[in-house]
PAZADREN-705006 format. One line per field, with one value per residue (C-alpha): x negated, y, z; residue number from 1. Coordinates in steps of 0.02 Angstrom, whole numbers, plus 32768, in hexadecimal, padded with zeros to 4 digits. Example, Ala and Ser with C-alpha at 12.3 -4.5 7.8 and 13.67 -1.06 7.14 Angstrom:
<recs>
u: (7D99, 7D54)
v: (7F1F, 7FCB)
w: (8186, 8165)
n: (1, 2)
</recs>
This chain:
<recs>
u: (6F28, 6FB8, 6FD2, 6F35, 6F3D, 6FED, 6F95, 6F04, 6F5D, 6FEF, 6F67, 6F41, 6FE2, 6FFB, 6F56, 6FA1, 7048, 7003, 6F97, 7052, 70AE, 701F, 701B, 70E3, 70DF, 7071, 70D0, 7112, 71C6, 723A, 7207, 72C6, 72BF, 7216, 7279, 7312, 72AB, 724C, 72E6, 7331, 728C, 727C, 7332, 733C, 731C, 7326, 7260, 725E, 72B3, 7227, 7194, 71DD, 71EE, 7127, 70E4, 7134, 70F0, 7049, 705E, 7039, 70C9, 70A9, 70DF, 7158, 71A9, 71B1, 71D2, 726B, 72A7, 72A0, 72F4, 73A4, 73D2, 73EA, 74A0, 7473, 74D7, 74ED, 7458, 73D9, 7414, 7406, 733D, 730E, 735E, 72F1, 7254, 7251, 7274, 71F3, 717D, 71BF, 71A6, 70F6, 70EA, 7131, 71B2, 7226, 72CA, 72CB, 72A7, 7341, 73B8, 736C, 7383, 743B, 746B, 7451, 750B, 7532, 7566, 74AD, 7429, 73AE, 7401, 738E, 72F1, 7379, 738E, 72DF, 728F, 7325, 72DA, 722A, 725C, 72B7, 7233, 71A3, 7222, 7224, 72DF, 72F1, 7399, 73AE, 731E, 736C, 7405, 73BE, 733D, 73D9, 743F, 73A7, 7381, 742C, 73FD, 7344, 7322, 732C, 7273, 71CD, 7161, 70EF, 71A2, 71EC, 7155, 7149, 7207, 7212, 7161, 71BB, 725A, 71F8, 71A5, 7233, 7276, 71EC, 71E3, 728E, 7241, 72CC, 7241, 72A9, 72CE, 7225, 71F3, 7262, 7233, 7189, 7190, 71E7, 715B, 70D8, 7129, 7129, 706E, 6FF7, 6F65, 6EE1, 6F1F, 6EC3, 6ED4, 6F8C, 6F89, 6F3A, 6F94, 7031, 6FFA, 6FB7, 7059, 70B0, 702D, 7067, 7121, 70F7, 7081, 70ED, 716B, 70F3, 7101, 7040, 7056, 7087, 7020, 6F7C, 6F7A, 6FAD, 6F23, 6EA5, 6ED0, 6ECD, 6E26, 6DDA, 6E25, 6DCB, 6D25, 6D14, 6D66, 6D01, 6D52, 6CCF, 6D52, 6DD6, 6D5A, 6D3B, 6E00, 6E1D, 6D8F, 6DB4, 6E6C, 6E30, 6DE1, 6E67, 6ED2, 6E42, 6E2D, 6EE4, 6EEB, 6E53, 6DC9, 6D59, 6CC5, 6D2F, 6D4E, 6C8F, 6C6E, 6D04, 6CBC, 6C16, 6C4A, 6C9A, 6C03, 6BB0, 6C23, 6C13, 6B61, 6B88, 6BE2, 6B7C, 6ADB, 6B40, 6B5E, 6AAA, 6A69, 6AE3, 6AA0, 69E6, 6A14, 6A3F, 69BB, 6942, 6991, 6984, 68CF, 68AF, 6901, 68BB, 67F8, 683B, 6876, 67BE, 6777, 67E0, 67B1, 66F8, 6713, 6764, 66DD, 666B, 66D4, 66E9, 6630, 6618, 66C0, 664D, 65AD, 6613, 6673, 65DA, 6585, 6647, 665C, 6606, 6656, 66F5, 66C5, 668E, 6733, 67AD, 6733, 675D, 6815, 680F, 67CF, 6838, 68D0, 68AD, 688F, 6931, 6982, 693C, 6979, 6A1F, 6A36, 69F5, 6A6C, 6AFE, 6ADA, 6ACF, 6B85, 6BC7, 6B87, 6BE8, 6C8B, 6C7D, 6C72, 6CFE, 6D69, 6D33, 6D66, 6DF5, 6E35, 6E14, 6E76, 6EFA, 6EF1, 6F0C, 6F8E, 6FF7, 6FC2, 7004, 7096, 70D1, 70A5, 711F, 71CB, 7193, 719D, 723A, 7291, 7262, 72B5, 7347, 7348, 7359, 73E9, 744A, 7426, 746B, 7506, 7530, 7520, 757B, 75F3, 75E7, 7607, 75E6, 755E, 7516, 7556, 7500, 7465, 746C, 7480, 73D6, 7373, 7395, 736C, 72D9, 72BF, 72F6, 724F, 71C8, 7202, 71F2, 713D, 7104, 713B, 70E9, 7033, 7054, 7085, 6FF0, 6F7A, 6FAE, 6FAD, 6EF0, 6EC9, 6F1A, 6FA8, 7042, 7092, 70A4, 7120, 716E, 7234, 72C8, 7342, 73E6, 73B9, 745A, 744C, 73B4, 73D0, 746A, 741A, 7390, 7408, 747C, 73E8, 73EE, 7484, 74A9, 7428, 7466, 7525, 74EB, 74BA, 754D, 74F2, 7551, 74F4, 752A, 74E2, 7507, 74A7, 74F4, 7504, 74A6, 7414, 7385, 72C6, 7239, 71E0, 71A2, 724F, 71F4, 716C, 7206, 7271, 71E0, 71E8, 728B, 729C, 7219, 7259, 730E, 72DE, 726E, 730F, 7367, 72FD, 72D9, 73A4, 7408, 74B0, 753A, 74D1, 74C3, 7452, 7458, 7412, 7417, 73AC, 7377, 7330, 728E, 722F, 71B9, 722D, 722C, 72A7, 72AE, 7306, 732D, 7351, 7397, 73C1, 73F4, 7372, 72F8, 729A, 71C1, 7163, 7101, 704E, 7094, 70EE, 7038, 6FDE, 7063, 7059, 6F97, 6FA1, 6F33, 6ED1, 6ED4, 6E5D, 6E64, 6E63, 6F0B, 6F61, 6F99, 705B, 7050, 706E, 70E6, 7064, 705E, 7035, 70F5, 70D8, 7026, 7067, 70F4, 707E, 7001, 709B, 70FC, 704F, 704F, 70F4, 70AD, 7114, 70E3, 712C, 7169, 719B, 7206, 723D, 725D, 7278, 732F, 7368, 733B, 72CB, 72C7, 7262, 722D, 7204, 71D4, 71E0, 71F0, 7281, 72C7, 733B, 73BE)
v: (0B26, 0BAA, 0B72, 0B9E, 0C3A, 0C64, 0C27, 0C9A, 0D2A, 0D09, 0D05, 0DAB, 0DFD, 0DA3, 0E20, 0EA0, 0E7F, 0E87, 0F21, 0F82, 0F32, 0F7D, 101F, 102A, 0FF3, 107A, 1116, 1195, 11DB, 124C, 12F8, 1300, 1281, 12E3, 138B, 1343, 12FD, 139D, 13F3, 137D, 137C, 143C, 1452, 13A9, 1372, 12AC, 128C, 11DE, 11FE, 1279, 1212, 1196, 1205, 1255, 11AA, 1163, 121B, 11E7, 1126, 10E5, 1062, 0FFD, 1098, 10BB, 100A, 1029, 10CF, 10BA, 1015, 108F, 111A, 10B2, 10A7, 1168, 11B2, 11DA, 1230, 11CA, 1228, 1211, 1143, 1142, 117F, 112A, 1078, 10C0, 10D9, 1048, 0FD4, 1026, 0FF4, 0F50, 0F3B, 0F6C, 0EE3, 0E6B, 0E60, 0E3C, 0DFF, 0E96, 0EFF, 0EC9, 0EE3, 0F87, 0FC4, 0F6C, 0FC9, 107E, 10BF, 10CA, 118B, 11BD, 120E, 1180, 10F7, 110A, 10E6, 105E, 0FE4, 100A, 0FBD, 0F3F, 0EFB, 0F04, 0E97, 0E0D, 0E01, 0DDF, 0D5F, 0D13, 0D2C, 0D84, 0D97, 0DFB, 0E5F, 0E88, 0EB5, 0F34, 0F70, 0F81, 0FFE, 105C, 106E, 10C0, 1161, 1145, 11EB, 1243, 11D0, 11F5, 11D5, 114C, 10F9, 1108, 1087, 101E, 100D, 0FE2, 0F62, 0F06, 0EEF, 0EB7, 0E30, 0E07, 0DE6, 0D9A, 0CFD, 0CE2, 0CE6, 0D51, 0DA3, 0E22, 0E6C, 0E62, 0EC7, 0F3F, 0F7C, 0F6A, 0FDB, 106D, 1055, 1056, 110D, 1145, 1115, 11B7, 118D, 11B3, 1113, 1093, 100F, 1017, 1020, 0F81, 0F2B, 0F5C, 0F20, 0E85, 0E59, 0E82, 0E07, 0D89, 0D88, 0D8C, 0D01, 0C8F, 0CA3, 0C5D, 0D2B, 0D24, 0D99, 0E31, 0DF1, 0DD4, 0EA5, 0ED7, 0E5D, 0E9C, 0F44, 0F2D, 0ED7, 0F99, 0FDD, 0F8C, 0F8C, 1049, 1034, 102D, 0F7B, 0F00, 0E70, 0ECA, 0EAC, 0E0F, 0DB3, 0E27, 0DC7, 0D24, 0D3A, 0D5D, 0CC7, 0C5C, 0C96, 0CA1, 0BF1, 0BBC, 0BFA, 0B7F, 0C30, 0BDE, 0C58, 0CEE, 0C8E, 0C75, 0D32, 0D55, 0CCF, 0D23, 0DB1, 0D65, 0D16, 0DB9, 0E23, 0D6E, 0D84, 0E48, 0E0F, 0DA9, 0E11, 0E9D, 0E26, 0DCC, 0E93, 0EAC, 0E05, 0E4A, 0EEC, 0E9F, 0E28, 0EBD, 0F1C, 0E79, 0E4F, 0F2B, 0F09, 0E70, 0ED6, 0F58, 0EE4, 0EA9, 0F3D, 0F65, 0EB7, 0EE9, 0F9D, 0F48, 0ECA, 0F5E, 0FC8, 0F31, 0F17, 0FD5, 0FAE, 0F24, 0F8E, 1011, 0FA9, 0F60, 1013, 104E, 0FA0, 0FE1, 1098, 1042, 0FBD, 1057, 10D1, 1017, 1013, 10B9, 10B8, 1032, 1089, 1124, 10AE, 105C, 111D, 116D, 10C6, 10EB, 1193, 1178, 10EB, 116F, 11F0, 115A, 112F, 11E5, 120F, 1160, 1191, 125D, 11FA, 1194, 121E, 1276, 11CA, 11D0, 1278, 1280, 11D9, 1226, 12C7, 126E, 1218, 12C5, 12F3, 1257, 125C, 1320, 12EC, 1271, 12BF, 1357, 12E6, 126C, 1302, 1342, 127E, 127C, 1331, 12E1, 125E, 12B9, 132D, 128D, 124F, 130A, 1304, 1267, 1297, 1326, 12B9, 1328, 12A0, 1339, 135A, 12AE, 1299, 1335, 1314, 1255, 128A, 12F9, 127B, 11F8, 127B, 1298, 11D6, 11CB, 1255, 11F2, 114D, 11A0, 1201, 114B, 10F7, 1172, 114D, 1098, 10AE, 110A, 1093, 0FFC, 106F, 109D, 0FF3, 0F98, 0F40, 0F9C, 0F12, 0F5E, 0F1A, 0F6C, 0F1D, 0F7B, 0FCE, 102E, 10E0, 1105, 1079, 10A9, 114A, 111B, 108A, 1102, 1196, 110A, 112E, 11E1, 11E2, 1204, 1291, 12E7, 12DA, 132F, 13C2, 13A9, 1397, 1375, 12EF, 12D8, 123A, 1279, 11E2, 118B, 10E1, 10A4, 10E1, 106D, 1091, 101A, 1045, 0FD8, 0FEB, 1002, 1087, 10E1, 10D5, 111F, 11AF, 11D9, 11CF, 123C, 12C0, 1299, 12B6, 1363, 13A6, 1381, 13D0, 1480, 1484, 14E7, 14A5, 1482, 148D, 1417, 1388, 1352, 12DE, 12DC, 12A0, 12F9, 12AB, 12E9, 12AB, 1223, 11B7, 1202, 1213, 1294, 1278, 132B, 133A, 13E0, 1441, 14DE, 1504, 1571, 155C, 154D, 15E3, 15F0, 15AF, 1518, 14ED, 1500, 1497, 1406, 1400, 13D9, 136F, 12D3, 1286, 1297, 1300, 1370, 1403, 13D0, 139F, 142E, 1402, 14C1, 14E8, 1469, 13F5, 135F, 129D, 1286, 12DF, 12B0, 11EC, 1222, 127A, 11D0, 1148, 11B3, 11AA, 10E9, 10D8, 1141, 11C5, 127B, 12EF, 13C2, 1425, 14BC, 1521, 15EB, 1632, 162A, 15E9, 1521, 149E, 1437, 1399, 1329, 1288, 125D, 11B4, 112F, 1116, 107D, 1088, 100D)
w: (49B6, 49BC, 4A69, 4A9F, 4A71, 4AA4, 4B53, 4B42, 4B25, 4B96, 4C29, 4BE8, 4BF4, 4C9A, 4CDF, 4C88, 4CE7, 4D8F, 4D7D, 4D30, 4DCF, 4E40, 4DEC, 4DF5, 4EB1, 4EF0, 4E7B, 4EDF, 4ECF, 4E6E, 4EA1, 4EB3, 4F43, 4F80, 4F96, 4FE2, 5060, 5090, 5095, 511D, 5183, 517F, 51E8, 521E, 52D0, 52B9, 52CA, 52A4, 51E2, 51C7, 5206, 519A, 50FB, 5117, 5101, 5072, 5026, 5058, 5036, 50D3, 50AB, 5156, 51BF, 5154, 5167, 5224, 5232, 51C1, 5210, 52B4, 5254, 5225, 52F1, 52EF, 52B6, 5200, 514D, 50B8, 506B, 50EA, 50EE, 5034, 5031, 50CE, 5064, 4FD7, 503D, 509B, 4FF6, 4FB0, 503F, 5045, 4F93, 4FBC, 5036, 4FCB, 5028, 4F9C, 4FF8, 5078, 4FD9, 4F8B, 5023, 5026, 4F79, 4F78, 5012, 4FB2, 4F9C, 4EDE, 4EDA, 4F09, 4E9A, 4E95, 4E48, 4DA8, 4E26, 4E76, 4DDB, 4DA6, 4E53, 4E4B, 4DA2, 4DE9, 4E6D, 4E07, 4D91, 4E19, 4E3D, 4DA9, 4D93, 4CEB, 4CD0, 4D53, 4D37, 4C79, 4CD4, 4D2D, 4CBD, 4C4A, 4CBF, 4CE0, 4C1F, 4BF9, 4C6E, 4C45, 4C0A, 4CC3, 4CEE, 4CF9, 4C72, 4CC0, 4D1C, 4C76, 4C13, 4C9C, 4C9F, 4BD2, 4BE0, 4C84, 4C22, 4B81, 4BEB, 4C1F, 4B84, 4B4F, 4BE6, 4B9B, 4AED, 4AB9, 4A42, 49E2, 4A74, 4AD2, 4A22, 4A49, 4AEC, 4AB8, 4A33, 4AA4, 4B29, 4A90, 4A5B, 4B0B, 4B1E, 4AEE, 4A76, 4AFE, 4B5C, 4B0D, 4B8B, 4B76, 4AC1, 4AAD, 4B30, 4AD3, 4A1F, 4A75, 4AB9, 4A18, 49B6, 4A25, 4A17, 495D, 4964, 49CB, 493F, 48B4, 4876, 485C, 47CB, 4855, 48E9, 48B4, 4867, 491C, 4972, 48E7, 4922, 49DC, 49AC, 4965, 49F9, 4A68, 4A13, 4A40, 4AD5, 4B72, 4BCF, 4BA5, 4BDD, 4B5F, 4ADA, 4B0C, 4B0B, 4A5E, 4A08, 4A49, 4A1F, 495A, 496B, 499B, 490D, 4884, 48D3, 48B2, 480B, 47DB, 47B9, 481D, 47B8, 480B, 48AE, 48D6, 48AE, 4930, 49AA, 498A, 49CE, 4A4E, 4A75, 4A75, 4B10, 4B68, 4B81, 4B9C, 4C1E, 4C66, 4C44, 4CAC, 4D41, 4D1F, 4D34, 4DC3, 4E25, 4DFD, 4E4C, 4ED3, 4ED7, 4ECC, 4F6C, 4FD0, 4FAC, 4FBC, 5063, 508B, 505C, 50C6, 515E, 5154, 5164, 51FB, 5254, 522B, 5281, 5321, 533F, 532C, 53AC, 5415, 5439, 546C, 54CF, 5537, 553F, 5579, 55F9, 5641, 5665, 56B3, 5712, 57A6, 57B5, 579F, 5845, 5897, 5870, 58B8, 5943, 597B, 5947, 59BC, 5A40, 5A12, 5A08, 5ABE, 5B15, 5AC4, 5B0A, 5BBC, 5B9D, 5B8E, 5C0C, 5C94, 5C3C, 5C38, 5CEE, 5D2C, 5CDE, 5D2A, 5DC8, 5DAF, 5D78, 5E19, 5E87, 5E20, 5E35, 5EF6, 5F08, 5EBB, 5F20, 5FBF, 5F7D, 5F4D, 5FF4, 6062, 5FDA, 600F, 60BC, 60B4, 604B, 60C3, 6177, 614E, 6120, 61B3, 6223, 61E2, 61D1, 6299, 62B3, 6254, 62D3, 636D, 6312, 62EC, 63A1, 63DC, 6364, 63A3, 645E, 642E, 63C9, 6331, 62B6, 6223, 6245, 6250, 61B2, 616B, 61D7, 618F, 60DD, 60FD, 6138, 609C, 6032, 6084, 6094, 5FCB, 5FBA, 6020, 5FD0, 5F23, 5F48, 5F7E, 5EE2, 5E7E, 5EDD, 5EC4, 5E0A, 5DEF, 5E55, 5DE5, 5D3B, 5D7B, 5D85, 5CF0, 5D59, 5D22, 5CB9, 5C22, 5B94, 5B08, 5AD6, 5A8F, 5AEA, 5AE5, 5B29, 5B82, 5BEA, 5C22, 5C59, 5CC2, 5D1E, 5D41, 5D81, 5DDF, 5E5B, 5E69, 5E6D, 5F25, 5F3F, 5EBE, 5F13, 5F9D, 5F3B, 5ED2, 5E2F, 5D93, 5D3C, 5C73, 5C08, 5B58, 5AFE, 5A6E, 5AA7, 59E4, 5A16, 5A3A, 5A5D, 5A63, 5B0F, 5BB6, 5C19, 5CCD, 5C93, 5C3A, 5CD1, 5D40, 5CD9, 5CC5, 5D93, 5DA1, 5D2A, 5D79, 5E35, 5E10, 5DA3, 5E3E, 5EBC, 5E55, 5E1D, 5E90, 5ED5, 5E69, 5DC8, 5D44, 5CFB, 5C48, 5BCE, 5B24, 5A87, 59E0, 5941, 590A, 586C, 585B, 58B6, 5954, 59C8, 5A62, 5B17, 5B55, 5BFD, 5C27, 5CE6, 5D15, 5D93, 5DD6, 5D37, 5D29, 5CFE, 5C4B, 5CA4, 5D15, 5C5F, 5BF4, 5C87, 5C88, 5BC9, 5BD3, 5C5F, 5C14, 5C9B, 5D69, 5DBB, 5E51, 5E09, 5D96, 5E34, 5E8F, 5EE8, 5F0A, 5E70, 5E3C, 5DD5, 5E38, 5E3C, 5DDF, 5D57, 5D37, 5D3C, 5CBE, 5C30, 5C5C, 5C37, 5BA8, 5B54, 5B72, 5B11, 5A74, 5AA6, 5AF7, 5B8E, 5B4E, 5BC2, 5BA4, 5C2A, 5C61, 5D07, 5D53, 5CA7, 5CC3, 5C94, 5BEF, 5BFF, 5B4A, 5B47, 5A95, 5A5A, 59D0, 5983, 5948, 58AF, 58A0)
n: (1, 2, 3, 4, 5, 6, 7, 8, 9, 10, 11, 12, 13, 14, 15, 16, 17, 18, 19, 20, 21, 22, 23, 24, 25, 26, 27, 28, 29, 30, 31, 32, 33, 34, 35, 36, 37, 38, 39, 40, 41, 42, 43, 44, 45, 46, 47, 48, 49, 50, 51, 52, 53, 54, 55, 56, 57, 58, 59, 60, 61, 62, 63, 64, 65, 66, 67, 68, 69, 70, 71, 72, 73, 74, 75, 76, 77, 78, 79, 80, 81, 82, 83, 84, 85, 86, 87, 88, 89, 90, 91, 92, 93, 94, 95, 96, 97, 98, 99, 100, 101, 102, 103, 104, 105, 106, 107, 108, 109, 110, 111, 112, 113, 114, 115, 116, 117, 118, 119, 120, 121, 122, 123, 124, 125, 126, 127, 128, 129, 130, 131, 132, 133, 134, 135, 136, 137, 138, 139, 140, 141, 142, 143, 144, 145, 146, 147, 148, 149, 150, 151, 152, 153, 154, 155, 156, 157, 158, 159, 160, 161, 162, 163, 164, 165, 166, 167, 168, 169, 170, 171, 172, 173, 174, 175, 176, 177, 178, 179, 180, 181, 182, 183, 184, 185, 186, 187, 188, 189, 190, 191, 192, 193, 194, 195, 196, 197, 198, 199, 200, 201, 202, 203, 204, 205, 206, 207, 208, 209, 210, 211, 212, 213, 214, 215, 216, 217, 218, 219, 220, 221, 222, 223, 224, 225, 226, 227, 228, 229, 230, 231, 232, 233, 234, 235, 236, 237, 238, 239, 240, 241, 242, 243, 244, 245, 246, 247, 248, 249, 250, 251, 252, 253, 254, 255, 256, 257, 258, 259, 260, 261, 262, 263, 264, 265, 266, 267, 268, 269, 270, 271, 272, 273, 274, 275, 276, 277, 278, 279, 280, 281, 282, 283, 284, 285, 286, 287, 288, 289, 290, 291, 292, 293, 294, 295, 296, 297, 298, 299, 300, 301, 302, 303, 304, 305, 306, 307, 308, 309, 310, 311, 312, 313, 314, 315, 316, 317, 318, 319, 320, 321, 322, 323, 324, 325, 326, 327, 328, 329, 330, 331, 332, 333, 334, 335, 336, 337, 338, 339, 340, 341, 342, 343, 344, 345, 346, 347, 348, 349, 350, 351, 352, 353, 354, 355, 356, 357, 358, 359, 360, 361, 362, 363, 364, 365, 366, 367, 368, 369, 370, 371, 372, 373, 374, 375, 376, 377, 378, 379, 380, 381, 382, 383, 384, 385, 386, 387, 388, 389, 390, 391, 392, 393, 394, 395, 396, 397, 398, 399, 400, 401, 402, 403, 404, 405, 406, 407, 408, 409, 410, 411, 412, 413, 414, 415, 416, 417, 418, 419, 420, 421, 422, 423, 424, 425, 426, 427, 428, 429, 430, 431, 432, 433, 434, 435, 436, 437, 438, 439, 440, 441, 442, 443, 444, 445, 446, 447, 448, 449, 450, 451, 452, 453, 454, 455, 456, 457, 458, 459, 460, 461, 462, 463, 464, 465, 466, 467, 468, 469, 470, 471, 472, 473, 474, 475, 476, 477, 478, 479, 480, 481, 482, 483, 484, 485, 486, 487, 488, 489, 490, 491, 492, 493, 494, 495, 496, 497, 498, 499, 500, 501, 502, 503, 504, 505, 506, 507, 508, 509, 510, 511, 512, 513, 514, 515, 516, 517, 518, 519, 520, 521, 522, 523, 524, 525, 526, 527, 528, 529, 530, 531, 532, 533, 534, 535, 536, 537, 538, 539, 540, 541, 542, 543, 544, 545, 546, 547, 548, 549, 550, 551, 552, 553, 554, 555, 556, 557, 558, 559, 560, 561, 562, 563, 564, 565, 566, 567, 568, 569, 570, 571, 572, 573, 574, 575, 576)
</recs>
């Protein structure tokens, strides 16, 4: 029979156990540790420690975990190591993480402030693990500097250590650390009041000391009856019972089981009441639900005598949004065909412009290449081998001219008509540049143009080679037409953000006046009146802006008079 009640009330300190381990898990720290902390994070720049620190304060231990676990990678003092250790055991702890806990609590250097808070978690942890020497052991160091706790640390610290003592059944000692958590406890807490004389009844008890235990189980017994916990009241009585039972009263055992008998049905007349409530609500909302279905049906047949009066408005209004629907239609085809029809004779217009441009274009070097001719036929008669080299030199350039103008209108006749084989690859700029100069190269001799390729050879782009090449030929052959003799061509490349890259091709020219420089920079589509060779804006340029903007790139222009041209081409660039 003494078994059985050694069982009952051991189940009740076991409750009792967890609701002290929660309470101890979820206490905040030293104010100590709270002002060090602020301190750091007021002059402190290391984020991470601080985000850290603010959640433990406001025991949002997951965070904390993290935060923390982030918080070690940065260069940090002895101190700040030593509470981040403490703050992330702590929120391990919390996790029941017990092992990480322990590594945690270990790894606090032994010269810090908080090795009072230190042993105390240490023998929390071994005594959720069941080991309880250890848990003695550290209880014990903590105990010798005990008087620098908390209060509420302080009995939790004595009743874990008297447990502990206690699973070894080292009972003396379990007294003893019962007894300075019963002194610590204020007579307003009657829950732990009882709890304490009900764990000091049953080290007594399990050592046949009836004569001392059943007085303190009496007495938790009154304490309970005016104490509010209806399940308190309950385990006192039954616990009287048990003993009264053992001792062969069974005249004072019934009375004890009486009352016993009595909180039961308290107990369950509070949960009985509780179901009831609940009970009530459902059928209340259950009535009300009712209602509700009754009110719908109601609305619903108005719904249908309404919809039946509406039906035919409604057949009438999609009747006439039909007919709506079908004009508007009509109305925009004629619109759609009328603007088709403008943009045709816009295309038409601007083909046969572009027609007499190259019929213009090519009439005047024909002329001159058949003046050049005769000259060379004259030099030669004349046996002036100079000049038929000069006169020679001429006509190539002038050849090198009509041969580019006619690659231009074929360029632009196959962009116009999607058959410019397009096809993006990576290549090295520098390369580019000099293949695409290589054929220059001998007009510009005979103006005796310096040409300088200053283009790291790492460079690579990501552009359709051809359409790229087209460009740069263009851009080469007008910086060699409008740059006077003995001047100079170069190209170079600047970095610009986003992972762009820009190839800047600089002469020393005649230079393009601020309004030819605003026109080129908007040239976006072809038209006749953005194609003026007058003024410098031509088919080249227009084909440039049109394949640049193929390659995800775009064409700037930067130029004064008599001070040179500065060409952009801005482009992709790929980062190796």
């Amino acid at each position: 029979m003494i078994n059985k009640s050694l069982v009952i009330i051991l189940f009740f300190t076991s409750v009792t156990l967890e609701f002290l381990f929660c309470q101890v898990s979820t206490q905040t720290d030293k104010k100590k540790l709270y002002q060090k902390g602020k301190k750091i994070c007021k002059t402190d720049t290391q984020v991470i420690f601080c985000k850290a620190f603010n959640f433990y304060r406001n025991k949002a231990f997951d965070s904390c975990y993290i935060y923390s676990n982030m918080a070690f990678s940065e260069n940090l003092s002895k101190e700040k190591r030593d509470i981040l250790n403490y703050i992330q055991g702590v929120s391990a702890l919390n996790k029941k993480l017990y092992k990480k806990a322990l590594n945690n609590f270990h790894s606090i250097s032994s010269t810090t402030d908080y090795q009072n808070f230190k042993n105390l978690k240490l023998g929390q942890i071994h005594l959720k693990l069941e080991k309880y020497d250890s848990a003695i052991y550290y209880y014990q160091r903590w105990d010798t500097n005990s008087i620098h706790t908390d209060l509420v640390f302080k009995k939790n610290g004595y009743h874990n250590l008297a447990l502990s003592y206690l699973h070894k059944k080292e009972f003396s000692n379990a007294k003893k650390y019962f007894d300075k958590e019963l002194e610590l406890i204020h007579t307003a807490d009657t829950l732990e009041i009882i709890t304490n004389k009900m764990e000091l009844a049953n080290i007594y008890y399990t050592q046949y000391k009836d004569e001392i235990a059943i007085p303190l189980f009496q007495e938790a017994y009154e304490l309970a009856k005016s104490f509010s916990n209806l399940e308190l009241k309950l385990n006192t009585s039954k616990n009287l019972a048990v003993v009264e039972k053992n001792r062969k009263n069974y005249k004072k055992s019934i009375e004890y089981y009486t009352v016993y008998d009595k909180w039961k049905d308290t107990i369950w007349n509070r949960d009985k009441i509780w179901e009831l409530t609940e009970r009530d609500k459902e059928l209340a909302v259950a009535q009300k639900q009712n209602e509700i279905t009754i009110q719908k049906e109601k609305l619903k047949q108005r719904n249908i005598q309404r919809a039946n009066l509406i039906i035919g408005t409604v057949i009438l209004i999609i009747f006439s949004g039909f007919l709506c629907y079908f004009y508007r239609k009509l109305i925009l085809s004629n619109k759609l065909i009328i603007y088709q029809q403008e943009k045709l004779k816009s295309v038409n217009k601007t083909k046969d412009y572009l027609f007499s441009v190259v019929s213009h274009d090519l009439r005047s070097p024909i002329n001159t290449l058949k003046k050049q001719h005769q000259q060379i036929l004259d030099c030669m008669i004349s046996k002036d081998f100079s000049g038929v080299e000069k006169t020679t030199k001429t006509a190539i350039a002038i050849t090198e001219d009509t041969f580019h103008l006619l690659n231009n209108v074929l360029h632009w006749s196959l962009e116009q008509s999607d058959q410019l084989l397009f096809n993006q690859h990576i290549y090295p700029l520098q390369s580019l540049v000099a293949q695409t100069w290589y054929n220059l190269e001998t007009i510009a001799k005979t103006k005796e143009i310096t040409f300088r390729n200053q283009v790291n050879t790492a460079i690579l782009i990501k552009v359709d080679k051809e359409s790229l090449k087209i460009v740069l030929r263009n851009l080469f052959d007008n910086a060699i037409k409008y740059t006077r003799a003995k001047g100079s061509i170069t190209v170079t490349t600047e970095m610009i953000p986003e992972d762009q890259i820009a190839i800047v091709i600089k002469d020393t020219g005649i230079g393009i006046s601020n309004e030819r420089v605003v026109q080129i920079n908007h040239l976006k589509d072809i038209s006749i009146d953005r194609i003026d060779r007058s003024k410098g804006i031509g088919l080249g340029l227009l084909l440039c802006q049109t394949l640049i903007r193929k390659n995800n790139g775009t064409l700037i222009v930067h130029s004064t008079l008599n001070s040179g041209t500065q060409m952009k081409i801005v482009l992709p660039f790929v980062n190796t």
